[in-house]
C-alpha positions in Angstrom: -59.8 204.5 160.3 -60.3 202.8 163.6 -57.7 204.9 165.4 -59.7 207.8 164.2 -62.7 206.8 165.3 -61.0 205.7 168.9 -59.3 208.8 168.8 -62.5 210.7 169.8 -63.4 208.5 172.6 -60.6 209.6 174.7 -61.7 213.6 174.7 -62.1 214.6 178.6 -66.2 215.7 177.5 -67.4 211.8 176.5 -67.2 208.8 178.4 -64.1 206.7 177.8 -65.9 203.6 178.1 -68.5 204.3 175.4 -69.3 201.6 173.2 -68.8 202.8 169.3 -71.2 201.4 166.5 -70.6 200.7 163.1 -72.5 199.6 159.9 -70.6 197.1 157.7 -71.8 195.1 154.7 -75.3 193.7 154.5 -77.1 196.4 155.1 -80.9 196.2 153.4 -81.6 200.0 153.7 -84.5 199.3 156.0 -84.5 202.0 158.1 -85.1 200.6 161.9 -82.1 201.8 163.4 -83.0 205.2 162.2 -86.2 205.0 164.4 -84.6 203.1 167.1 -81.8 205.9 167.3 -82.6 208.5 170.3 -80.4 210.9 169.3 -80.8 210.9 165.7 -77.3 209.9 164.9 -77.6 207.8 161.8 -78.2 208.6 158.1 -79.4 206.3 154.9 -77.1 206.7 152.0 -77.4 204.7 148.9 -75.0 202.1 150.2 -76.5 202.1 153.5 -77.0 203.6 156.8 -74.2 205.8 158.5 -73.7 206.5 161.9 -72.4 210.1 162.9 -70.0 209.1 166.0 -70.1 212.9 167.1 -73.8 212.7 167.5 -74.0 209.0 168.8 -74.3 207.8 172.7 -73.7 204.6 172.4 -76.7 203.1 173.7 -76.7 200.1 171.7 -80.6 200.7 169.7 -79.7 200.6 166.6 -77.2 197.4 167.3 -80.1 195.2 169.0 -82.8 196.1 166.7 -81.0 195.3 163.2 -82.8 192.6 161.8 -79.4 192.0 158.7 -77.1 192.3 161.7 -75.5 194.7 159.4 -74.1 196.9 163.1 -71.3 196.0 164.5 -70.2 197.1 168.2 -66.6 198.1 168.3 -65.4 198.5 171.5 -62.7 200.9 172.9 -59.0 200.5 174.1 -59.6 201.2 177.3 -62.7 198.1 177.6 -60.1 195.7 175.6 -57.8 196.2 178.5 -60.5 196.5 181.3 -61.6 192.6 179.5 -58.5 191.3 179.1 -57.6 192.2 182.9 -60.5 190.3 183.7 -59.6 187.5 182.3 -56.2 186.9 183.4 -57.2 187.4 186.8 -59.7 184.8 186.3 -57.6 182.0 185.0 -54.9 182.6 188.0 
């Protein structure tokens, strides 16, 4: 599911290097990252709050304001090997 998710990152219209967002267990069904949410990307379904990756930008709202820490950031391939780059060159 991750590819598919990645997969859409890498059209030529959206920024490569957006950050993706994701709601895993634990979440309470509160509804604060549907009001933090600019762009009005995220749903509440019985099992909890979705977020539509077409509609989303990536700004992060909905990731800092979750009081269950129930959103995860998932990053893309391309910042895994920007960060790993980094690294290395720091250790030589």
């Amino acid at each position: 599911m991750a590819g598919l998710i990645f997969g859409k990152i890498n059209r030529k219209d959206e920024n490569p290097m957006k950050a993706i967002y994701s709601v895993k267990r634990g979440c309470t069904l509160c509804g604060t990252c549907l009001y933090e949410c600019p762009v009005k990307a995220i749903r509440m379904t019985a099992s909890g709050a979705v977020i539509d990756q077409d509609k989303c930008i990536g700004c992060g709202r909905c990731y800092k304001n979750c009081a269950s820490e129930a959103i995860e950031r998932l990053v893309s391939p391309e910042e895994n090997t920007a960060d790993s780059g980094k690294k290395m060159n720091q250790t030589d």
